[in-house]
C-alpha positions, -999 to 999 in steps of 0.1 A, spaced: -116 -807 135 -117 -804 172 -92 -797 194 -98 -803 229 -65 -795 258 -74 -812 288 -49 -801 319 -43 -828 345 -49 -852 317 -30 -884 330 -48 -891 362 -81 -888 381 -107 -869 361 -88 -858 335 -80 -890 325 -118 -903 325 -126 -871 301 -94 -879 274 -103 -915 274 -144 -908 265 -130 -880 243 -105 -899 228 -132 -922 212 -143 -897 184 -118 -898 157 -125 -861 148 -110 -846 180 -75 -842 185 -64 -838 221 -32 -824 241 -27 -835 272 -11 -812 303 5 -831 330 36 -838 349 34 -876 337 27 -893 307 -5 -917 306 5 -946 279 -33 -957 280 -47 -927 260 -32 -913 223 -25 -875 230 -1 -854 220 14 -841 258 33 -815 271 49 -833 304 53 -807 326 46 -791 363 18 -767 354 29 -744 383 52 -732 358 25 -712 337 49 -689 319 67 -722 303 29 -738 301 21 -704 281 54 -707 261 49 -741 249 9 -739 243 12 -703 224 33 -710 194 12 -740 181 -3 -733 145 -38 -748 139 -56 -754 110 -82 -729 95 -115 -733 116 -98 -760 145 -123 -755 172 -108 -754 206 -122 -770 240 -103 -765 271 -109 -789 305 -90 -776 329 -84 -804 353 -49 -800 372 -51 -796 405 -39 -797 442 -50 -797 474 -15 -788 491 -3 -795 524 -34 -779 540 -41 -757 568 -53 -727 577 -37 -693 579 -24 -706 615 -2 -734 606 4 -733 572 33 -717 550 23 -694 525 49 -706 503 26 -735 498 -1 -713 492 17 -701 463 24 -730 448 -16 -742 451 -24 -709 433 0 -711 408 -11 -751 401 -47 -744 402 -52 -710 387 -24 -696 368 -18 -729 352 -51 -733 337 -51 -695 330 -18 -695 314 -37 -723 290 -64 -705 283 -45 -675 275 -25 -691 251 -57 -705 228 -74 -673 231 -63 -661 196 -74 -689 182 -108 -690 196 -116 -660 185 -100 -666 149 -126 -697 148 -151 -675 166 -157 -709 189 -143 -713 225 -158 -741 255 -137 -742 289 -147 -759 319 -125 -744 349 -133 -771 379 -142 -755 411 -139 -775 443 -144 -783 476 -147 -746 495 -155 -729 468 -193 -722 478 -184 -729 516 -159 -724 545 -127 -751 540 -101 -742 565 -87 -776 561 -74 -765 528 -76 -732 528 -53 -725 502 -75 -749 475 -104 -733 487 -91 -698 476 -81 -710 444 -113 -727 439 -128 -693 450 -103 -671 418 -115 -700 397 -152 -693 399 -148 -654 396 -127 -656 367 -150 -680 344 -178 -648 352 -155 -626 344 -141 -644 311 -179 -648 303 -184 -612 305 -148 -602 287 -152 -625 256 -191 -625 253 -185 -599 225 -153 -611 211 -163 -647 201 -196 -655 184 -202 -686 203 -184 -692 235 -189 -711 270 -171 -712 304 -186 -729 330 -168 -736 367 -180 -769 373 -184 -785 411 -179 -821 399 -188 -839 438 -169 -857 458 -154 -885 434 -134 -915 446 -102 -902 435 -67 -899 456 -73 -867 459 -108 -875 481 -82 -895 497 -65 -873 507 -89 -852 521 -107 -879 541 -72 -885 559 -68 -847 568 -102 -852 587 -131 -841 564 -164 -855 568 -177 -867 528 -216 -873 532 -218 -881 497 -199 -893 464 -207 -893 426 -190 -920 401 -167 -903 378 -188 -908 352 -213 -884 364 -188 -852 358 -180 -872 324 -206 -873 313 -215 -838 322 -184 -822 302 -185 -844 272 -224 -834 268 -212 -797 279 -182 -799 251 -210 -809 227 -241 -789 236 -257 -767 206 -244 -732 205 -276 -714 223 -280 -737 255 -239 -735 261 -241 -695 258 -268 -697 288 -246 -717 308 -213 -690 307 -205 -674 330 -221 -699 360 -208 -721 388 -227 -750 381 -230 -784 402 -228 -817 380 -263 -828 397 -283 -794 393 -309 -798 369 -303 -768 346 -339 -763 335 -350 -759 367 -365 -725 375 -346 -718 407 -307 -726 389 -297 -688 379 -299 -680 417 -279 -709 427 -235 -709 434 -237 -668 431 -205 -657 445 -222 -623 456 -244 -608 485 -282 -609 477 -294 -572 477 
């Protein structure tokens, strides 16, 4: 038995991923999110994932049985009110980083235990718009986006030894036609192109389902949904660091 916690479940991505996951029989899903999606059979914990010690709380306690494999898609997320430094409150900026980082984290850190019990762990953290790039209209998002990336390295360096066969990836899913993109088109931000959902889908279902040795390559990296990962010039691409 699977179980896969997808964060952000009830809208927008999240909800694309549940209802493709949600046609095999053999993987159980809880859904994280304020609201409570009707169209999709999850067990869900309705709550503001901002509040990461009560996420934590909640998720921790749950007893699986022997060898429950566990996939995490961390999908919650928001923008905020936007801004730069200049005319923004950094009470705002809190709340974006507690959403969009210490959420997810608090999620992951409350499986951990049993992904190493089962020896098994896939998470794929999405990073964002600003994440590889300058985003001063959402300056705050594009920090978290920013923590997001770092931490899947470091998680892929921290576990790598702990847990036989584990994956994180920080997925760039495009520019979808979601509220979110929305929302960012009305702030002023020029989108040159879009992806159908079902491209970022169908990346993290094949991801969630990808034999043991290909996922392993993949930990640790920032990955676009349309890079070809076989291509010989991928391992330099989306480094968060200064070429020597």
């Amino acid at each position: 038995m699977d179980c896969t916690i997808i964060t952000g479940y009830s809208s927008g991505l999240g909800n694309e991923v549940a209802k493709a996951l949600d046609q095999n029989k053999n993987n159980f899903i809880i859904g994280v999110s304020r609201n409570f999606n009707p169209e999709i059979y999850v067990d869900h914990l309705e709550v503001d994932i901002s509040r990461y010690q009560y996420v934590l709380s909640c998720l921790k306690p749950i007893q699986y049985e022997e060898g429950t494999k566990i996939n995490l898609v961390l999908c919650a997320s928001t923008l905020g009110k936007g801004g730069g430094l200049l005319d923004s409150d950094l009470r705002d900026w809190e709340y974006v980083m507690q959403t969009n980082l210490l959420g997810n984290l608090a999620v992951i850190k409350a499986v951990l235990p049993q992904m190493i019990k089962s020896q098994y762990g896939r998470i794929v953290f999405l990073a964002g718009g600003g994440a590889a790039y300058g985003y001063p209209l959402f300056s705050a998002y594009a920090l978290s986006k920013v923590a997001v990336v770092r931490e899947v390295e470091n998680l892929a360096i921290e576990l790598k030894d702990k847990i036989d066969d584990f994956s994180a990836i920080a997925l760039a899913p495009g520019a979808m036609k979601t509220k979110m993109l929305d929302q960012v088109i009305k702030a002023g931000a020029e989108v040159k192109t879009t992806v159908d959902i079902s491209e970022p889908v169908g990346f993290i279902t094949n991801f969630l389902s990808m034999e043991s040795e290909k996922a392993k390559s993949l930990s640790g990296k920032f990955i676009h949904v349309r890079d070809d990962l076989n291509s010989e010039d991928f391992k330099d691409k989306w480094m968060l660091r200064r070429k020597q």
